[in-house]
C-alpha positions as CSV (number, residue, x, y, z in Angstrom):
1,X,0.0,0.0,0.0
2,X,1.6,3.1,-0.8
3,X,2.7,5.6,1.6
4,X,0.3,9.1,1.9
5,X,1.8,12.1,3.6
6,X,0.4,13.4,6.6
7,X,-2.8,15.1,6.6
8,X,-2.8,19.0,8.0
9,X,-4.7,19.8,10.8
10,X,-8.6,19.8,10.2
11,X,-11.6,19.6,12.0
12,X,-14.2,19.1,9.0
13,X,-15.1,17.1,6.9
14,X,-14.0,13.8,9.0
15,X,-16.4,10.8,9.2
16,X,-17.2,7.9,12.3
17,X,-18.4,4.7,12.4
18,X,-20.1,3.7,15.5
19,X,-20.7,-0.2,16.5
20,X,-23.9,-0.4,18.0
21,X,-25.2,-4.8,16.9
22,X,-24.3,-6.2,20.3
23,X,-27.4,-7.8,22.3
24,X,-25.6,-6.1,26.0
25,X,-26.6,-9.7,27.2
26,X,-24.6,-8.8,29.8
27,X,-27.2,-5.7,31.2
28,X,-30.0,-8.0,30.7
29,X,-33.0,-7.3,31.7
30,X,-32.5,-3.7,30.9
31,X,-31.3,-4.5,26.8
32,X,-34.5,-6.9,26.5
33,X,-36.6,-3.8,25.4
34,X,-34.1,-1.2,24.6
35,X,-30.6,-1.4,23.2
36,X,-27.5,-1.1,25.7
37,X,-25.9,2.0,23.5
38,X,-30.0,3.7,24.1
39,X,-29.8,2.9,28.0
40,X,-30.2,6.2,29.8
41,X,-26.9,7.1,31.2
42,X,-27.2,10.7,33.3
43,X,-30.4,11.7,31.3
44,X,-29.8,11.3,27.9
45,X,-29.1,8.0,25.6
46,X,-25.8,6.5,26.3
47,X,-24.5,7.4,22.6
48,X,-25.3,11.0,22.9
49,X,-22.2,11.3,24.9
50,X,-20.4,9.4,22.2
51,X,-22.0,11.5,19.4
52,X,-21.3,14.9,21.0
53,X,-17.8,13.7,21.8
54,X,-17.3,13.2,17.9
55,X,-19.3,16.4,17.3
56,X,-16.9,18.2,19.6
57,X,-13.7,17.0,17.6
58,X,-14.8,17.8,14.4
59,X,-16.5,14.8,13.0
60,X,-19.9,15.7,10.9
61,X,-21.2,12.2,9.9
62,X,-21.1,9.1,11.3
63,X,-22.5,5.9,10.2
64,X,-24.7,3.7,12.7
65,X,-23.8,-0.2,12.0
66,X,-27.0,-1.4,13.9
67,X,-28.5,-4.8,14.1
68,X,-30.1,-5.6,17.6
69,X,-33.5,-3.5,17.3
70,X,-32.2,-1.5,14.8
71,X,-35.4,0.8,14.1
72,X,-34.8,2.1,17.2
73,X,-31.6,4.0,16.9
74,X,-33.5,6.2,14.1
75,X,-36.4,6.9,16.5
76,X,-34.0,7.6,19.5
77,X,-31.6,9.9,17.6
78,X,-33.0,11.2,14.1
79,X,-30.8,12.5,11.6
80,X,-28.3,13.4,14.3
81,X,-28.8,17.3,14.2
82,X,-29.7,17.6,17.6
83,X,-26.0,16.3,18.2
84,X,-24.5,18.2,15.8
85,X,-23.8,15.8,13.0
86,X,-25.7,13.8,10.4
87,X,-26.5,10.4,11.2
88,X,-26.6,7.4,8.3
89,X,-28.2,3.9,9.4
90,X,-26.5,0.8,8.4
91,X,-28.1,-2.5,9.3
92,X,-26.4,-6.2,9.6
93,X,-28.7,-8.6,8.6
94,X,-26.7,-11.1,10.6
95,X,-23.7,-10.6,12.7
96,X,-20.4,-9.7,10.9
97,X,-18.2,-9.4,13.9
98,X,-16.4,-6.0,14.6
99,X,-14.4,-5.9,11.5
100,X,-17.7,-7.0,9.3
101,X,-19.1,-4.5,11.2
102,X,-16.8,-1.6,9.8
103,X,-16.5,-3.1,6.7
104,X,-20.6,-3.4,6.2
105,X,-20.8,0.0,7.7
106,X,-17.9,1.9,5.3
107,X,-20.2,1.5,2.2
108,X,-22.0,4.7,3.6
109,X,-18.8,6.5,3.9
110,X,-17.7,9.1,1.5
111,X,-14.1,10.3,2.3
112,X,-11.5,9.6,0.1
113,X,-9.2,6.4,0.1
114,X,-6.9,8.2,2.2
115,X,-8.7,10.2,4.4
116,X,-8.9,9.1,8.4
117,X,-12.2,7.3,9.6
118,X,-12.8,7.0,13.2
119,X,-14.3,3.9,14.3
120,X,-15.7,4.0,18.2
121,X,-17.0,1.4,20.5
122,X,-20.6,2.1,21.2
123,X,-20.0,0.6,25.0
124,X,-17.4,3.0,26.0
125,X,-17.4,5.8,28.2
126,X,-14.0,8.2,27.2
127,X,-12.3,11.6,28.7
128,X,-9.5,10.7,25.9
129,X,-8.5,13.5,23.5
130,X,-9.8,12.6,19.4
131,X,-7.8,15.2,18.3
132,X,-4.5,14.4,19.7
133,X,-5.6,10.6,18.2
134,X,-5.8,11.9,15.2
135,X,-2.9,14.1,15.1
136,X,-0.7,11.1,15.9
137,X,-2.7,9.6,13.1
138,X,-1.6,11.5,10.1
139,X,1.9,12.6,12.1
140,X,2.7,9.0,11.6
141,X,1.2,8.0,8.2
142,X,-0.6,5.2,10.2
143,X,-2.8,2.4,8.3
144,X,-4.6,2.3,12.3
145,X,-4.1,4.2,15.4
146,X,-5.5,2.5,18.3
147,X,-6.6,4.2,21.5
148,X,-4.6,2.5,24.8
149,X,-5.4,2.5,28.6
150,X,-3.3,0.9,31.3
151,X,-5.4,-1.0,33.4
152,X,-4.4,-3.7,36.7
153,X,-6.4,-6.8,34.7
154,X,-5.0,-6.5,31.4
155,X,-6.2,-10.6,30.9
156,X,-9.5,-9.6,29.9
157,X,-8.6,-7.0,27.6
158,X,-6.9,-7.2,24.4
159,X,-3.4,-6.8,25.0
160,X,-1.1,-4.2,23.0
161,X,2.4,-3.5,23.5
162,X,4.5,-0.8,21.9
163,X,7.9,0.2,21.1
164,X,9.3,3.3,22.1
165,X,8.0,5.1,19.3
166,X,4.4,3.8,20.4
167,X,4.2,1.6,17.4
168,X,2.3,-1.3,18.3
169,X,4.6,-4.9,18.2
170,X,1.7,-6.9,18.7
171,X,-2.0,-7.4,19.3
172,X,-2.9,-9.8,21.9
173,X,-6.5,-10.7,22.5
174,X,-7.2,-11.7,26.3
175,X,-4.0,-13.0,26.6
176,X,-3.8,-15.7,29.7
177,X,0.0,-14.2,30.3
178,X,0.0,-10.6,29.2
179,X,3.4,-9.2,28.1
180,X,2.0,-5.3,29.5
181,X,-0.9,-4.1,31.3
182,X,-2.2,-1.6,28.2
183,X,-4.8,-2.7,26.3
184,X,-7.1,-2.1,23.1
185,X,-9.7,0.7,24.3
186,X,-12.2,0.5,21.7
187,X,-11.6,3.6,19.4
188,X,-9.8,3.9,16.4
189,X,-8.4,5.5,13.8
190,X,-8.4,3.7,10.6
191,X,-6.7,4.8,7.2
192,X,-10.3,4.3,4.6
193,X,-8.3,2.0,2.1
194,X,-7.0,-0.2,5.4
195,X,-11.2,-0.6,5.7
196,X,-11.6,-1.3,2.2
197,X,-9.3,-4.1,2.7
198,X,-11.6,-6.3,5.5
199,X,-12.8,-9.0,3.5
200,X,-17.2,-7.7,2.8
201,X,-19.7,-9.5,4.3
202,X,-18.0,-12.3,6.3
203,X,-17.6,-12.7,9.5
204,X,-14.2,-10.8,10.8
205,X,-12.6,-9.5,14.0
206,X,-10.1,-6.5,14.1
207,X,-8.7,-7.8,17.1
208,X,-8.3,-11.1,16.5
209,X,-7.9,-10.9,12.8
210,X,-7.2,-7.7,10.7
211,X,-4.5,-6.1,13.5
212,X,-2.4,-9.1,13.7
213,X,-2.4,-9.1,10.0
214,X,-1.6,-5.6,9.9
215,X,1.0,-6.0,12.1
216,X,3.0,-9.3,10.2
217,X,2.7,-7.2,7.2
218,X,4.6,-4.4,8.9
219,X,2.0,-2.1,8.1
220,X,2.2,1.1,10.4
221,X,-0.3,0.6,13.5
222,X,0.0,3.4,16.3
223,X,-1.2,3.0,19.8
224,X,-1.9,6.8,21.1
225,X,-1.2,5.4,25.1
226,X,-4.2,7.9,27.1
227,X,-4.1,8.0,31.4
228,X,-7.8,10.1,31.2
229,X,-10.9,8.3,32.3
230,X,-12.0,5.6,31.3
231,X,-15.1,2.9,31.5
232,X,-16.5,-0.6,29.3
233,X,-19.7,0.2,30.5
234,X,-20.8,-3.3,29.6
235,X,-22.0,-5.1,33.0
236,X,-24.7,-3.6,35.5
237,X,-22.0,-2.3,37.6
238,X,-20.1,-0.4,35.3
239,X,-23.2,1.1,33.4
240,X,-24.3,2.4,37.1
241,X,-21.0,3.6,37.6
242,X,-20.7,5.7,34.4
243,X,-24.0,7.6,34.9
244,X,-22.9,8.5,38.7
245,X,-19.6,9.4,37.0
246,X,-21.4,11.9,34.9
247,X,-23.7,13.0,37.5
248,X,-20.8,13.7,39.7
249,X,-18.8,15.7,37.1
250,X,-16.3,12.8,37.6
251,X,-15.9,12.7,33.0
252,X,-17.4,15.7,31.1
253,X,-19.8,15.0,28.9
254,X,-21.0,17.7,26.1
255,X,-23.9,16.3,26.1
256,X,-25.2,17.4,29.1
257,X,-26.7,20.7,29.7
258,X,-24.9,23.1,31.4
259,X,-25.5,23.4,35.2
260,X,-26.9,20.0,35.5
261,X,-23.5,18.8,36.8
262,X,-21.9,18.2,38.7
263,X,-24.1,17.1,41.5
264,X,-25.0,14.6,44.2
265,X,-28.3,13.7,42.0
266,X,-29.9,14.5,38.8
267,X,-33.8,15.1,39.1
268,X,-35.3,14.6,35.6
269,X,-38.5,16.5,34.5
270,X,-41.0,15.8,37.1
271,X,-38.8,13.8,39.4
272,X,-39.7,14.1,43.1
273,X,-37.6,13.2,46.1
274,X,-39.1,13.6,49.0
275,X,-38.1,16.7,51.5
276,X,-37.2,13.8,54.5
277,X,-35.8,11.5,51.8
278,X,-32.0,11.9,50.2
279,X,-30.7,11.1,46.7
280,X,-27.3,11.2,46.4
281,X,-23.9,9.8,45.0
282,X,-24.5,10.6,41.8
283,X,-28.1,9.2,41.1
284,X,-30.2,10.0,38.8
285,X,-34.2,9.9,38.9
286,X,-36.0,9.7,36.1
287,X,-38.9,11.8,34.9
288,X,-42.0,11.3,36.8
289,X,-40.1,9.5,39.2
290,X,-40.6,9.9,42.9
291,X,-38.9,8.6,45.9
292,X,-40.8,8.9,49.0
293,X,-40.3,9.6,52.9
294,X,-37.5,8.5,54.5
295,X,-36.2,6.8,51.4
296,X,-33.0,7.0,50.7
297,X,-31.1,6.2,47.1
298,X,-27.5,6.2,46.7
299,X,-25.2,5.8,44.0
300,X,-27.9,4.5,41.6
301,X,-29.8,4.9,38.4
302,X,-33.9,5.4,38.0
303,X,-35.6,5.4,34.8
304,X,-39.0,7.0,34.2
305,X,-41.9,6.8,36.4
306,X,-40.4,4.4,39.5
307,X,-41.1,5.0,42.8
308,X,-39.2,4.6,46.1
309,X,-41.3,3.7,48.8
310,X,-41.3,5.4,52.4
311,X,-38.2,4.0,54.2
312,X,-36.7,2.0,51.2
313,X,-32.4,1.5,50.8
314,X,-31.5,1.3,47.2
315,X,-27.5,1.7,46.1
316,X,-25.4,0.8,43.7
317,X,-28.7,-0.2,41.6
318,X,-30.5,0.2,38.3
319,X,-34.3,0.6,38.6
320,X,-36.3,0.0,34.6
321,X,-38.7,1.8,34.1
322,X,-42.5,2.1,35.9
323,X,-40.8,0.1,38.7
324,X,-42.1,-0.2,42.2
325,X,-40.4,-0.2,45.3
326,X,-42.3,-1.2,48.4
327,X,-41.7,0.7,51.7
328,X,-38.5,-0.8,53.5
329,X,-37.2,-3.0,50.7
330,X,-33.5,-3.3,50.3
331,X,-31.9,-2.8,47.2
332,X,-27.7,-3.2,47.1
333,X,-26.5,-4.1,43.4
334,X,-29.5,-5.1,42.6
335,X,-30.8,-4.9,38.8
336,X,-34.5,-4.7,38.4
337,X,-36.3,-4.8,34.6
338,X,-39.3,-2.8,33.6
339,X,-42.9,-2.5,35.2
340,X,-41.2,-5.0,38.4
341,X,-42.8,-4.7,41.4
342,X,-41.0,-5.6,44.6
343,X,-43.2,-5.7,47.9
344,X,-42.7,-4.6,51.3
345,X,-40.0,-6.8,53.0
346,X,-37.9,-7.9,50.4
347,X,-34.1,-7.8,50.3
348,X,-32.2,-8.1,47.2
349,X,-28.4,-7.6,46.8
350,X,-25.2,-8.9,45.4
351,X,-26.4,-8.4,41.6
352,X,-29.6,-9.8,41.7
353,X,-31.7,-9.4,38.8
354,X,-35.3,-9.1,38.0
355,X,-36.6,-9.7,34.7
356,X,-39.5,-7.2,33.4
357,X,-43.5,-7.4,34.5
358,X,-42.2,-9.4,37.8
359,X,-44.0,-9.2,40.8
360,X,-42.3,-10.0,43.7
361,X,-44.8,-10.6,47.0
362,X,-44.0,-9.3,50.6
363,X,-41.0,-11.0,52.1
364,X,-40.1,-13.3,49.4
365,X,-36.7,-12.9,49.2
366,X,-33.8,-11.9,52.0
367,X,-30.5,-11.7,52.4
368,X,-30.5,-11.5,56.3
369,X,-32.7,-13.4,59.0
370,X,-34.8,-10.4,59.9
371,X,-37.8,-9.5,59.1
């Protein structure tokens, strides 16, 4: 592939893909109805934090690959003006895999052969600077620049070393041994003619697949190493952590409204806490949501229209929407799906999960012997 000389600075016209197909199996119940990268996350759909990030760096198109409920990314989002960019909808009729995924999705793109595409991870929450990824980018002449964290587990991540230079050696995915704790953080910088190579329609994955290739060919693949925040927002925990994160001014997020963070809570349109109940650590109720006398919620994340009973403990938690707490019930870690009720007496903890339309009689389930 022949060489291209490094692009000057520019903030327009630059193009994303975002992968949005997964199932979020892993945030069931909440992804039965509505898909993970829609999940309220501080108020608004997760990927309006993604899609004002982009916005904010200078990207003014990016191309949805959807396939898990894909109409409901259009109705969610629109044409992406609200966000500051035009959105295009690409659907996988089955599942490609990440690099299908890109590959499926660059038929809607319309830079040049040359020109850089970013490619985001529609599960990730990121303080990282785009522009200073992109810069390295075209500094570099890279085929790929991949954005790298340093975290304590690398195992579970895909595993990237680099030279001094930050050129990456190897690619590494979930290695049992890892040679170095930084790993693949889900945003890249791809060279459109590198895309253009991914075989079309077959199943393919970047990490397993096109940047080990890339790599024994001695193509140029960056790693732009990053120490700001970052999250895989993927499991109940983590998704509850990010929106407290946001709530608490903890990442920045352009797409929320000025003067709504930071803050111990976020009270959506119509949202009531009660004046002798307390909301705090970065929770957010929902519209029409009301938490009740003596309640207190910590830490945790209500959709529309729940209520918190009179006296009821609920932390570290993600309530669906139309939910009912009873008075007194517990709630540490729990997950609870849409339209759930949970009676008076109950206890639920340690990750528990309740699927949608449940309803859970007084006392059914404890943790501890009291009553």
């Amino acid at each position: 592939m022949a060489s291209r000389p490094a692009l000057p600075d520019r903030r327009e016209p630059l193009e994303a893909i975002l992968l949005v197909g997964g199932q979020g199996t892993r945030l069931r119940p909440l992804t039965i109805s509505t898909p993970k990268p829609l999940l309220p996350t501080a108020g608004v759909p997760f990927l309006a934090h993604q899609l004002a990030k982009a916005s904010a760096a200078g990207v003014t198109r990016v191309i949805l690959a959807t396939s898990y409920r894909a109409e409901m990314f259009a109705d969610s989002l629109g044409d992406g003006s609200a966000f500051g960019v035009e959105i295009v909808y690409v659907q996988e009729d089955t599942p490609l895999g990440t690099g299908g995924a890109i590959r499926n999705a660059a038929r809607a793109l319309r830079s040049d052969p040359g020109d850089p595409v970013l490619v985001l991870n529609g599960d990730v929450l990121s303080g990282h600077d785009l522009l200073a990824q992109l810069e390295l980018h075209n500094k570099a002449e890279a085929a790929v620049t991949l954005h790298l964290v340093e975290v304590s587990d690398p195992a579970r991540f895909g595993c990237v070393p680099t030279d001094a230079r930050g050129r990456v050696t190897a690619f590494l995915e979930k290695a049992a041994q890892p040679v170095t704790n930084q790993v693949n953080a889900g945003c890249y910088v791809f060279r459109r003619e590198v895309i253009e190579e991914i075989p079309p329609g077959v199943v393919v994955s970047v990490e397993r697949e096109t940047f080990p290739a890339l790599i024994a060919d001695d193509a140029v693949v960056m790693g732009y190493l990053d120490t700001s925040y970052w999250l895989d927002v993927g499991t109940p925990q983590a998704f509850v952590q990010g929106s407290c994160d946001l709530v608490l001014g903890r990442l920045a997020s352009p797409a929320l409204t000025p003067g709504g963070v930071p803050g111990e809570a976020l009270l959506l349109d119509g949202a009531e806490v009660d004046p002798g109940a307390w909301a705090g650590g970065g929770t957010v109720v929902g519209a029409g949501s009301v938490v009740e006398a003596g309640a207190r919620v910590d830490g945790s994340v209500l959709f529309d229209g729940v209520r918190v009973g009179a006296g009821a403990r609920v932390s570290a938690s993600v309530l669906g929407r139309g939910v009912r707490i009873g008075e007194s019930v517990v709630l540490d870690g729990a997950v609870i799906g849409d339209d759930v009720t949970v009676a008076s007496g109950n206890e639920l903890r340690a990750g528990m999960r309740v699927w949608p339309g449940v309803d859970l009689g007084p006392t059914s389930v404890r943790f501890s012997t009291d009553v």
